[in-house]
Backbone as a chain_set.jsonl record, in Angstrom:
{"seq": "XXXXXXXXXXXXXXXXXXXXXXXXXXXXXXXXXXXXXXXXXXXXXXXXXXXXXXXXXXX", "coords": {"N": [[0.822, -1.194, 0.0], [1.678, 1.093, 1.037], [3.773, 1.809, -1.771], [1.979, 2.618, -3.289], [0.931, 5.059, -2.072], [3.216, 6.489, -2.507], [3.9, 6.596, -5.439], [1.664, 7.667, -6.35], [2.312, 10.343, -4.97], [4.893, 11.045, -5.528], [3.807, 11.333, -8.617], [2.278, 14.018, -8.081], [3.999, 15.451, -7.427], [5.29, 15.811, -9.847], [3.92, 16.335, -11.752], [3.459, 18.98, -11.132], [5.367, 20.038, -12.08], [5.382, 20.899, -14.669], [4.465, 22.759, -17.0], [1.575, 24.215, -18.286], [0.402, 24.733, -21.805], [-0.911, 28.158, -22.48], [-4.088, 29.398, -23.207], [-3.842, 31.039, -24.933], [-1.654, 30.258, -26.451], [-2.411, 27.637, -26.741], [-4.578, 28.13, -29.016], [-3.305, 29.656, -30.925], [-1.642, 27.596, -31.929], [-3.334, 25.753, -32.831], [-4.045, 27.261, -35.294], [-1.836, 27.738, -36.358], [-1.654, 24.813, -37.312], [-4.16, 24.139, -38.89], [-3.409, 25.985, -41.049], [-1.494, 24.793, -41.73], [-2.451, 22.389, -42.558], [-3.856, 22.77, -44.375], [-2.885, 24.006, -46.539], [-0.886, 22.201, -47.342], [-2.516, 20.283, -48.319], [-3.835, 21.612, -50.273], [-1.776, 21.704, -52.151], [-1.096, 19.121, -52.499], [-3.667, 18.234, -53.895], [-3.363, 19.998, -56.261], [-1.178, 18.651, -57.387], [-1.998, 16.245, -57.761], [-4.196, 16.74, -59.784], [-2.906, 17.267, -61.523], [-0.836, 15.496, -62.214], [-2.993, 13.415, -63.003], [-4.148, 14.51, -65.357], [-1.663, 14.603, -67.1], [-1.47, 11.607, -67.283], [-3.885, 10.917, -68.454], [-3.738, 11.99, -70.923], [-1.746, 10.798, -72.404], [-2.412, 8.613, -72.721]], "CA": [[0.0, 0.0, 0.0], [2.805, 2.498, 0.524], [4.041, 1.825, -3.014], [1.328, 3.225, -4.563], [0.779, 6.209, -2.079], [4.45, 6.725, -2.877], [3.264, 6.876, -6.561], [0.471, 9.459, -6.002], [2.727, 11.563, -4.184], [5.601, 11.461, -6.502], [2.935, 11.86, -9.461], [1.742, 14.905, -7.985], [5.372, 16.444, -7.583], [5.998, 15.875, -11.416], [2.918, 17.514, -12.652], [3.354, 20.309, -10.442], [6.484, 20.296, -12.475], [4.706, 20.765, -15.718], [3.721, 23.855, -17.563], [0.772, 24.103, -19.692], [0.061, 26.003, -22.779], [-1.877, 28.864, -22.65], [-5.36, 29.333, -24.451], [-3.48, 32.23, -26.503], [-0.415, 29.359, -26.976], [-3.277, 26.813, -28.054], [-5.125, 29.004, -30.336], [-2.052, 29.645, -32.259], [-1.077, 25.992, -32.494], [-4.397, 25.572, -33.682], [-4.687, 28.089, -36.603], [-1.108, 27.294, -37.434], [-1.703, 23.119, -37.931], [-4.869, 24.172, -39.832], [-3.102, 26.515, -42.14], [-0.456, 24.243, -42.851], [-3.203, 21.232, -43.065], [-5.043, 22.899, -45.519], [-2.139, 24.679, -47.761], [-0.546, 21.265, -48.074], [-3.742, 19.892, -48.731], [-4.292, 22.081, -51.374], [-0.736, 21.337, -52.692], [-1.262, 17.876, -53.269], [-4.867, 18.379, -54.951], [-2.968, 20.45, -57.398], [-0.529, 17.475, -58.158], [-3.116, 14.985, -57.789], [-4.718, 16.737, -60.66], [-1.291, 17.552, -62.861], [-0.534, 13.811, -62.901], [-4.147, 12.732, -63.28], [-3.933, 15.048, -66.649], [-0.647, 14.184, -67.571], [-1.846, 10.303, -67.403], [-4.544, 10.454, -69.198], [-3.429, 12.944, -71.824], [-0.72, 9.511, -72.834], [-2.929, 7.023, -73.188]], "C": [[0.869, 1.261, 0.0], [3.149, 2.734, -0.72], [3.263, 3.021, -3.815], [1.049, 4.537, -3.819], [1.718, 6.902, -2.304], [4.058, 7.033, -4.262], [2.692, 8.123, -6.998], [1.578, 10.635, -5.85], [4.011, 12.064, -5.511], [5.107, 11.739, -8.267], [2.45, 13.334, -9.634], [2.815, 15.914, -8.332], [5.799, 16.493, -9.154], [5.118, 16.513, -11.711], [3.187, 18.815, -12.474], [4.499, 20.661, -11.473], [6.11, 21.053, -14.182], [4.069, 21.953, -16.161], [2.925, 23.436, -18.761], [0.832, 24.804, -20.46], [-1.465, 26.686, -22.18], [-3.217, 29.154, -23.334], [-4.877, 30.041, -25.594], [-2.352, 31.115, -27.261], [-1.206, 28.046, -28.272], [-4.072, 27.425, -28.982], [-4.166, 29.249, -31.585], [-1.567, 28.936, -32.771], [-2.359, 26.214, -33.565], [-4.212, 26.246, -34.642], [-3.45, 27.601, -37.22], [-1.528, 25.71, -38.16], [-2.773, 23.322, -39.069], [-4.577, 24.815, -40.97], [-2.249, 25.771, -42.738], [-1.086, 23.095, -43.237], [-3.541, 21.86, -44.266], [-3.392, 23.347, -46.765], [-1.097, 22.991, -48.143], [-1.777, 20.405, -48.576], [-3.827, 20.285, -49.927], [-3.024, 21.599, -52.181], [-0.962, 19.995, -53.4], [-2.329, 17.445, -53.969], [-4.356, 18.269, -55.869], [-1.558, 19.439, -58.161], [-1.181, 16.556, -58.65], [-3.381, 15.155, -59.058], [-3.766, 16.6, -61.76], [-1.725, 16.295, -63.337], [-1.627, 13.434, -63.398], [-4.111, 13.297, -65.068], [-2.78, 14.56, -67.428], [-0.886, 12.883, -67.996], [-2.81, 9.977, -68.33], [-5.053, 11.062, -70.852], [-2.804, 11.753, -72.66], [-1.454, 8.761, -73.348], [-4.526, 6.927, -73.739]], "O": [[0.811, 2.202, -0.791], [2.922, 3.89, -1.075], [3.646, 3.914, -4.571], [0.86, 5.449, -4.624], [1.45, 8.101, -2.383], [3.764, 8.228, -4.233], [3.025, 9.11, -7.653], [1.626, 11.65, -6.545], [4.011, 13.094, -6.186], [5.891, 12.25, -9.068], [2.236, 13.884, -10.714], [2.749, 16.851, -9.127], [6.669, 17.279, -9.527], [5.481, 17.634, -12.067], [3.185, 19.677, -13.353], [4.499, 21.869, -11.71], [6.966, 21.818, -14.628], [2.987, 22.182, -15.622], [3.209, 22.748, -19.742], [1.371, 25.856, -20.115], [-2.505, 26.208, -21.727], [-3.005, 28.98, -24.534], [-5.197, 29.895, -26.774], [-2.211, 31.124, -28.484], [-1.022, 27.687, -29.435], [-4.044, 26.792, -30.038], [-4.308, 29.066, -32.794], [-1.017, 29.099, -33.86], [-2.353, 26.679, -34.705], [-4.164, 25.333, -35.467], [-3.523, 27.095, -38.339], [-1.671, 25.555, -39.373], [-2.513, 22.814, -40.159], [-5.212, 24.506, -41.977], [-2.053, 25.822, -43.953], [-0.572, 22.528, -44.201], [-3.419, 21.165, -45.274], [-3.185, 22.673, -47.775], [-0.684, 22.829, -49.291], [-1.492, 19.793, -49.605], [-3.905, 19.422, -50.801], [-3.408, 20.909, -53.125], [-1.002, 19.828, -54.619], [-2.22, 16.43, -54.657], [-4.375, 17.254, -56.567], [-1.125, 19.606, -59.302], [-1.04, 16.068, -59.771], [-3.081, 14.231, -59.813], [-3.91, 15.881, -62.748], [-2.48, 15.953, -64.247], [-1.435, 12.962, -64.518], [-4.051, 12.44, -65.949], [-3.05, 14.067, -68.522], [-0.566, 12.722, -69.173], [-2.733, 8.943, -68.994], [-6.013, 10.839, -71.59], [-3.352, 11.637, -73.757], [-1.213, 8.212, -74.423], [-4.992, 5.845, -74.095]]}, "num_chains": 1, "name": "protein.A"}
C-alpha cells in the first residue's frame, strides 16, 4: 500500500512540475496546424490533378 501512495505523491510532484500552454499558446497551435493542413492539402490536390492530366493525356 505504501508503493502506490508513494506513486500518487511522486505523481503529484511531477505535474506540479509541468507547464501548460496557454489558451493564446493553443489558439495559435491551432490556426497554425490548420493553415499548414489545408495549404498542403491544397498542394497535393494540385498534383493529384497535374498527374491525373498528364496520365490520361498519354494514353
Amino acid at each position: 500500500m505504501e508503493k502506490v501512495v508513494d506513486f500518487f505523491r511522486e505523481a503529484k510532484v511531477e505535474l506540479d512540475k509541468v507547464i501548460f500552454p496557454t489558451k493564446v499558446q493553443v489558439r495559435q497551435a491551432f490556426v497554425a496546424v490548420v493553415l499548414v493542413v489545408t495549404v498542403i492539402s491544397i498542394f497535393l490536390a494540385l498534383v493529384d490533378m497535374l498527374m491525373s492530366a498528364i496520365v490520361s493525356s498519354t494514353f
